[in-house]
N, C-alpha and C positions, 0 to 999 in steps of 0.2 A: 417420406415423412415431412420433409422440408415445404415441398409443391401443398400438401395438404396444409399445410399452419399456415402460409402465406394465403389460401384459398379461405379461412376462414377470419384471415385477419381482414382479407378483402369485401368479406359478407358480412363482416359486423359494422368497418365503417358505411359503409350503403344501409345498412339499417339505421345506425346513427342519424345520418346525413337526414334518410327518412320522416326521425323521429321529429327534426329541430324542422323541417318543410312544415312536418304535419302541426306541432305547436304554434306556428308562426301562422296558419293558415286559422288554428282552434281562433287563437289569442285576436286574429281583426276582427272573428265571424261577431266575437262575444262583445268586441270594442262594439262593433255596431249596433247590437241588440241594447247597450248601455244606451247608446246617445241615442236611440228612436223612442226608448221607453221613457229617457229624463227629461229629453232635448238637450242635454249637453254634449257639448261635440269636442270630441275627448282629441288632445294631439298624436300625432302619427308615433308608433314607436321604428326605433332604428333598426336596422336590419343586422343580423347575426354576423355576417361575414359582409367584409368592405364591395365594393359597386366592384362589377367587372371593369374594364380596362374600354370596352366597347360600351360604355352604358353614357348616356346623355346627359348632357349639364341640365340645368332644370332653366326654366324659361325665361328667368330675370339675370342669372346668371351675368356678367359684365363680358363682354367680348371679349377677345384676345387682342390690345393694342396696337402690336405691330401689326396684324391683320388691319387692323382699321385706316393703319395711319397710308398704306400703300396709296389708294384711289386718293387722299390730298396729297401728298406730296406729287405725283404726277399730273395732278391738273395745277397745281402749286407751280412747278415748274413749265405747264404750260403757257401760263399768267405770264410769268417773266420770260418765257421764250418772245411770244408777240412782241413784247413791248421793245426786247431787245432787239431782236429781228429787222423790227422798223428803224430803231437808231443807225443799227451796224450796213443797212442798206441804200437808207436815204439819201447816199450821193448816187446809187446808182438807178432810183426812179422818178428821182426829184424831176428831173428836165422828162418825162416820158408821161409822167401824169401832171404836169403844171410846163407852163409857156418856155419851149427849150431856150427860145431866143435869149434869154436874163439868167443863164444858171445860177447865180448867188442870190436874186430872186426866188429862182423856183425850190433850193435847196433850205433860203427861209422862211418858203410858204409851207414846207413840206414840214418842219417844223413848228411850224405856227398848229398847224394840224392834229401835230404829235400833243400839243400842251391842249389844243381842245379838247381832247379824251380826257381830261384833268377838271373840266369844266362843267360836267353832268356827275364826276363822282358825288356831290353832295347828296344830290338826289336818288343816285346810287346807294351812297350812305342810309339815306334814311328808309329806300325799299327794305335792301336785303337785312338789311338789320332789326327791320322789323319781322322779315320774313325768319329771320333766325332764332329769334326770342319767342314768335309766337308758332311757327310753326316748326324748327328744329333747322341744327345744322344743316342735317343733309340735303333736304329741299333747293336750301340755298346754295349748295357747294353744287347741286344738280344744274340750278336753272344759270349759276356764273359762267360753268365749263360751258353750256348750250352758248350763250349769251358770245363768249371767247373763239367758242369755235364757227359760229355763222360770219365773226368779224374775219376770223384767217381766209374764207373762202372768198368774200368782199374783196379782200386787197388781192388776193391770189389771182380773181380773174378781172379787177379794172380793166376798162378800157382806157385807151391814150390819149394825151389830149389832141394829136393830131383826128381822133377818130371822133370823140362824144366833147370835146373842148373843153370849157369850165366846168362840163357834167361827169368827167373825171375827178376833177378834187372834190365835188359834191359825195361822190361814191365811197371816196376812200374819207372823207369825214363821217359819213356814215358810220362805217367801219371802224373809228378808230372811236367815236361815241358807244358803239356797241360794247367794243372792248374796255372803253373807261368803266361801264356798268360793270361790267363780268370781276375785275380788277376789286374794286372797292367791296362786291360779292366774295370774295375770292379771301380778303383779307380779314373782313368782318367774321367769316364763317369757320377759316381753318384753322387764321390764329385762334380762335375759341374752339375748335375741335380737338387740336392738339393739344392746349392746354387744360384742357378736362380731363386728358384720358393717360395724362402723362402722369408720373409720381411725384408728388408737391417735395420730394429733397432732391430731385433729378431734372426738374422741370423744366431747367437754362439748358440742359443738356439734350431733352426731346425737343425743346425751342428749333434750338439751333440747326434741326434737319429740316424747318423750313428753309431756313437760307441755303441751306448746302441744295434740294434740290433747286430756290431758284438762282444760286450761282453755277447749278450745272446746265441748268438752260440757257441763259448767258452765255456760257464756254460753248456747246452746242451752237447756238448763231454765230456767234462770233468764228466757230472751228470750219462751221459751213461757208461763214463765207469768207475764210482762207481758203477752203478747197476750192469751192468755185472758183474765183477771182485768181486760184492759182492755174487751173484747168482752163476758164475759160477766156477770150479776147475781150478786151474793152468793150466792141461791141454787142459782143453776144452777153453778155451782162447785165447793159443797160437796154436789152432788147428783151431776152425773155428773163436770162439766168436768172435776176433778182424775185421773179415769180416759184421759184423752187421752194426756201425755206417755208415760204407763206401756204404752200400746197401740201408741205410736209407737216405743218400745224396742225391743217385741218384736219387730214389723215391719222394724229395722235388727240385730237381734241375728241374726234368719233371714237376713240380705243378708249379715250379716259373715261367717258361720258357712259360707258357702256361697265366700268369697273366702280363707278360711284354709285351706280344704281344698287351694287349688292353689299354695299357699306353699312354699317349696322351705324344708327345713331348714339350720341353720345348720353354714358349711362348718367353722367352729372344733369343733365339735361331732361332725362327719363324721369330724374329723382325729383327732380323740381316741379316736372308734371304733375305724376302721381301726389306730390303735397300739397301743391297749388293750380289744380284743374281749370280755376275759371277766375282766382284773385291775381291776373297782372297788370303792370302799369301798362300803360300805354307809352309809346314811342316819345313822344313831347315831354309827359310827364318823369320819365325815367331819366331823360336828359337833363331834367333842370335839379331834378332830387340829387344828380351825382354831379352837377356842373365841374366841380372840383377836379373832379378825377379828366373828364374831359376835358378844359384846359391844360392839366398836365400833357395829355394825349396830343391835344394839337401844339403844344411847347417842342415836345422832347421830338415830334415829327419836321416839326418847321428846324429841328440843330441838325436834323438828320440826311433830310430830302436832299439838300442839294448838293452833298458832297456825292451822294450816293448817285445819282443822276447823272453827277458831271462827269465819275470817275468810274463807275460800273458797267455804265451804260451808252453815253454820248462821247467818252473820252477819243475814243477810235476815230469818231468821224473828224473830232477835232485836231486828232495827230493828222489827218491825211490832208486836212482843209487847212489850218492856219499852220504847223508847225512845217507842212511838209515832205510827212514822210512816205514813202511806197505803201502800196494799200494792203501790198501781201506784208509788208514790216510789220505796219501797223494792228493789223489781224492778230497774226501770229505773237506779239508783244501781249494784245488782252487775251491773247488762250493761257498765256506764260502765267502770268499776274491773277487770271484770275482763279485756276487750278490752284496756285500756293494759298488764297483766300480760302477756297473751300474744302482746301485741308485742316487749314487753321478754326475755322470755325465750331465744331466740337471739340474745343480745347477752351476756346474763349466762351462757348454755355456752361461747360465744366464749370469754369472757374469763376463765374457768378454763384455757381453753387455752392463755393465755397465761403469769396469774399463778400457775395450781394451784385443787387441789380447795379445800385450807386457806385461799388467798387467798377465795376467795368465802365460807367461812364465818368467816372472818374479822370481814367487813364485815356481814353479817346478824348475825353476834352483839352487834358495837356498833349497828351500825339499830337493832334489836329491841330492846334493853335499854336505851337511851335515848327511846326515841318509843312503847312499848306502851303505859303508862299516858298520856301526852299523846292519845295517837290516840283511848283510850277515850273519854277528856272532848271531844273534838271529835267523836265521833259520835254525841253524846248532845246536838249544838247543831241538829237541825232534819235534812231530807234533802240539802243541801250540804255540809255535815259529815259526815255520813252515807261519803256518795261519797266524799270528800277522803280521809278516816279509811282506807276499806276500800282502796284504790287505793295511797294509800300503803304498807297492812301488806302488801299482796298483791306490789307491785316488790320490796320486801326480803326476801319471801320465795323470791321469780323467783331471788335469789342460786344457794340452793341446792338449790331442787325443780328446775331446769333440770341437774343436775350427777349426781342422785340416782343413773340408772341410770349414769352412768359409775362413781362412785365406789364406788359397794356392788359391783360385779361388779368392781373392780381391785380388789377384796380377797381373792378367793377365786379357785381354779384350777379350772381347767373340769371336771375331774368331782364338783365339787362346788358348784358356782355357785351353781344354781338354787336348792338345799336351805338353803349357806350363809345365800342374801339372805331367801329366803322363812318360816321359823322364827323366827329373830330379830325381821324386823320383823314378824311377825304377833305373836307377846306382846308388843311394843311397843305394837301398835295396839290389843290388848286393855285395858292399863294404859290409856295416854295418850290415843288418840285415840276411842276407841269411847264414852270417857264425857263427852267433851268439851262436846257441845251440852249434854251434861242438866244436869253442872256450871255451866256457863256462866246457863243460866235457872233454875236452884235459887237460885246465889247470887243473882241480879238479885230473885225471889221471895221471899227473903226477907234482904233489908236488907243484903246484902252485897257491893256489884257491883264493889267497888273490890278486891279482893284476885286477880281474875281475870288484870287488865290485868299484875298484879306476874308471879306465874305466870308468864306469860308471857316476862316480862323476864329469871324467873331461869333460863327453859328454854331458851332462845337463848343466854344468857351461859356456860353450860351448853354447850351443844352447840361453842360455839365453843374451849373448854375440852380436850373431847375431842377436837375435832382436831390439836391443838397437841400433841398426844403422841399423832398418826396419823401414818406416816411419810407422804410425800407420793406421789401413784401416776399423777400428771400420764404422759401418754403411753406408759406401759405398755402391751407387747406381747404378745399370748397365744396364747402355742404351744404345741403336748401335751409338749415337754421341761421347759418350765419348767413345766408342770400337773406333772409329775411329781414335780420338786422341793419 
C-alpha cells in the first residue's frame, strides 16, 4: 500500500512538472505569434523555477575580479622585478659591460643608463595611454609585458665590453629604453584596470595589491641575489651569475604574456564604449580639458619618486657602495625591510578607506619630514641600522604607494584615465625619479651625503601640501554619465 501511494505521488509530480514545460513552451509559441502579427516585440518572461547551477551567465555579465586581477598583478610585478634586478645587480655588471678599468665610472655609467629608461617614458606616456583610452586596457597591459619582456632577454644575453666594447652599453641602453616603454605601459593600464573593477568603498584596499605584488618582486631580486652572491664567488658573479635574474624575467614575462591574453577587459571600459562608440577626445585634447588633475598627478609623483627609488630600490647598492656593508648583509637587510612593507601595505589601503586618500598622505608627509634625515644617520651605523633605517622609510612609504592606483584614476573620467595618469607621471619620473640613484651616489662620492636625506624631507612635506588643496575622492563611483561630465 505504502510502494503504491508513493508510486503515484511520483506520476503526478512528472505530470505536474509536464504540465508547467508544456505552458511555458504554449505561452513563447503565442508571445511570438503576437509580435509578428503587431511588430511589437514583447519582453522575455522568467522562467518558473530558478537557472541550474551549471547554466551560463549571459554575455555582458561583468567578470569575476579576482579572476581578472591575476595576469596584472604578475606582469605588475614583473615591471618592478626588472627595474629592481638592475639596481640590486649593477655593481656586479657594471665593469663587465662598461670600461672595467674606472669601476666608480662604470658603476655610474651603469646608472646613468638606469635613468635613461626614465627618458622615453613620456613618449611612452602618451602611446599607451592612448592606446588605453582608445583601444582598452588589455591591449595595452599585452603590448607593456611584450615590450618588458624582449628588454629581460637584451640584458640577459649582452655581450661584454671586452667582446662588442662601447656596443655593449649600446645594447643594454636599448634594453633598458624598451623597458622604460613597458613601465609607463604598465602603469597607465593597471593602475586603471584595477581601479575600474575594484569596489568604489574598498578601492585603497584592491589599490594596495599593486604594490604588494611589486614589493614582492623587489623581495624576489633582491632574495635572489642573496642566494647567489651567497652560493656563488666574487668571480662567478660578476662573470655570469648576475645574467641569471635577467633570464628568469624572461622566462616569467613569456608565462605572463601568455595569462593576459585570456584576461577579460574591463567592464567600466566596455560601458563607456557601448555609450560612447565614436565621441572621444583625443589624447592632446583630454590632457588639456583635465590639465588640473594632471598637475596634481605630476605633484604628488615628483613627493613620491625619490624616496621610493632611493630606498626601495637603489638603497642596497648604496649600503654596499658608500656605507660599506657585505653584499650578502646588505641583501638580506632589503629582503628583511622589505617583507615587513608588504605586509603592511593592505592595512595602509584599508585605512584610506576609512580616513581618505589626504588622511594617508597626511601622515607620510609628517613620517617623512621628520625621520629622513634621522634614518640617513642610522643606516650609516653598521647592517642593523642598515635594516632598521630601510624598513622604517619603506612602512611610511606603504601610506601612499598602497593608495596610488586608487587615487590617480579618481581623478580623471574614464575616457581619459589611462592617458590622464600615464603623461604626467612619466615626466615626473623623468625629473624625479630616474636620476634618483645617480644623485644619491654623486652626492655620497663626493662629500656630500647629508643634503639627500633633506630632499627628501622637503619632497614629502611637499606632497603632503598638494594634497591639502586636492579635493578628497574617497569612494568615488565611475560611471560613463559622470565620465561624461
Amino acid at each position: 500500500m505504502t510502494c503504491t501511494t508513493w508510486m503515484l505521488k511520483l506520476r503526478g509530480l512528472r505530470i505536474v512538472r509536464a504540465m508547467e514545460v508544456a505552458s511555458g513552451s504554449t505561452d513563447a509559441i503565442a508571445r511570438r505569434i503576437l509580435s509578428s502579427k503587431q511588430g511589437v516585440r514583447m519582453p522575455p518572461t522568467l522562467p518558473a523555477t530558478p537557472l541550474s547551477a551549471s547554466a551560463k551567465p549571459v554575455a555582458n555579465a561583468v567578470p569575476r575580479p579576482t579572476r581578472s586581477l591575476i595576469g596584472v598583478f604578475l606582469g605588475n610585478a614583473l615591471e618592478g622585478y626588472d627595474w629592481a634586478v638592475y639596481a640590486v645587480f649593477a655593481p656586479f655588471f657594471a665593469t663587465q659591460v662598461f670600461d672595467p678599468t674606472n669601476p666608480t665610472s662604470a658603476l655610474l655609467s651603469t646608472f646613468a643608463v638606469f635613468g635613461a629608461g626614465f627618458l622615453i617614458r613620456p613618449f611612452g606616456g602618451v602611446l599607451f595611454g592612448w592606446m588605453a583610452d582608445r583601444f582598452g586596457r588589455k591591449p595595452s597591459l599585452l603590448v607593456a609585458i611584450g615590450c618588458a619582456t624582449a628588454g629581460m632577454l637584451l640584458i640577459a644575453a649582452v655581450p661584454t665590453y671586452e667582446v662588442a666594447g662601447v656596443g655593449a652599453g649600446a645594447i643594454l641602453l636599448l634594453a633598458r629604453l624598451l623597458q622604460g616603454l613597458a613601465h609607463t605601459g604598465e602603469v597607465a593600464s593597471a593602475y586603471t584596470y584595477v581601479a575600474e573593477v575594484a569596489p568604489a568603498r574598498r578601492r585603497g584596499l584592491w589599490s594596495s595589491a599593486i604594490y604588494v605584488s611589486l614589493t614582492a618582486a623587489i623581495i624576489a631580486a633582491t632574495l635572489i641575489g642573496a642566494l647567489l652572491n651567497s652560493a656563488l664567488s666574487a668571480d662567478a658573479m660578476s662573470s655570469w651569475g648576475w645574467r641569471v635574474p635577467f633570464a628568469i624575467g624572461f622566462a616569467l614575462g613569456v608565462i605572463t604574456l601568455v595569462l593576459r591574453r585570456r584576461m577579460p577587459e574591463s567592464h567600466t571600459f566596455t560601458e563607456m564604449v557601448d555609450e560612447q562608440p565614436t565621441q572621444r577626445e583625443g589624447v592632446l585634447t583630454g590632457l588639456w580639458k583635465h590639465r588640473a588633475s594632471g598637475m596634481r598627478v605630476f605633484l604628488i609623483m615628483a613627493s613620491l619618486s625619490a624616496l621610493y627609488y632611493a630606498w626601495g630600490v637603489a638603497s642596497t647598492t648604496w649600503a654596499i657602495k658608500v656605507v660599506g656593508i657585505g653584499a650578502t648583509q646588505a641583501l638580506w637587510s632589503g629582503v628583511a625591510a622589505l617583507t615587513v612593507s608588504m605586509l603592511v601595505l593592505p592595512f595602509a589601503g584599508a585605512l584610506s578607506d576609512r580616513i581618505g586618500r589626504r588622511g594617508n598622505f597626511f601622515l607620510f608627509g609628517i613620517g617623512v619630514g621628520v625621520l629622513a634625515y634621522p634614518m640617513d644617520q642610522l643606516a650609516r651605523q653598521g647592517t642593523f641600522g642598515f635594516a632598521a633605517a630601510m624598513t622604517v622609510m619603506l612602512v611610511l612609504f606603504t601610506l601612499v604607494g598602497s593608495i596610488l592606483p586608487a587615487l590617480l584614476s579618481e581623478l580623471f573620467p574614464t575616457e581619459v584615465r589611462a592617458t590622464g595618469i600615464a603623461v604626467p607621471y612619466a615626466l615626473s619620473a623623468v625629473v624625479f625619479a630616474g636620476t634618483t640613484p645617480y644623485l644619491q651616489q654623486w652626492l655620497a662620492e663626493n662629500g656630500n651625503p647629508y643634503v639627500f636625506p633633506v630632499y627628501l624631507s622637503v619632497a614629502a612635506v611637499f606632497g603632503a601640501v598638494v594634497m591639502y588643496f586636492t579635493p578628497e575622492t574617497k569612494g568615488k563611483v565611475f560611471t560613463v554619465s559622470a565620465s561624461r561630465s
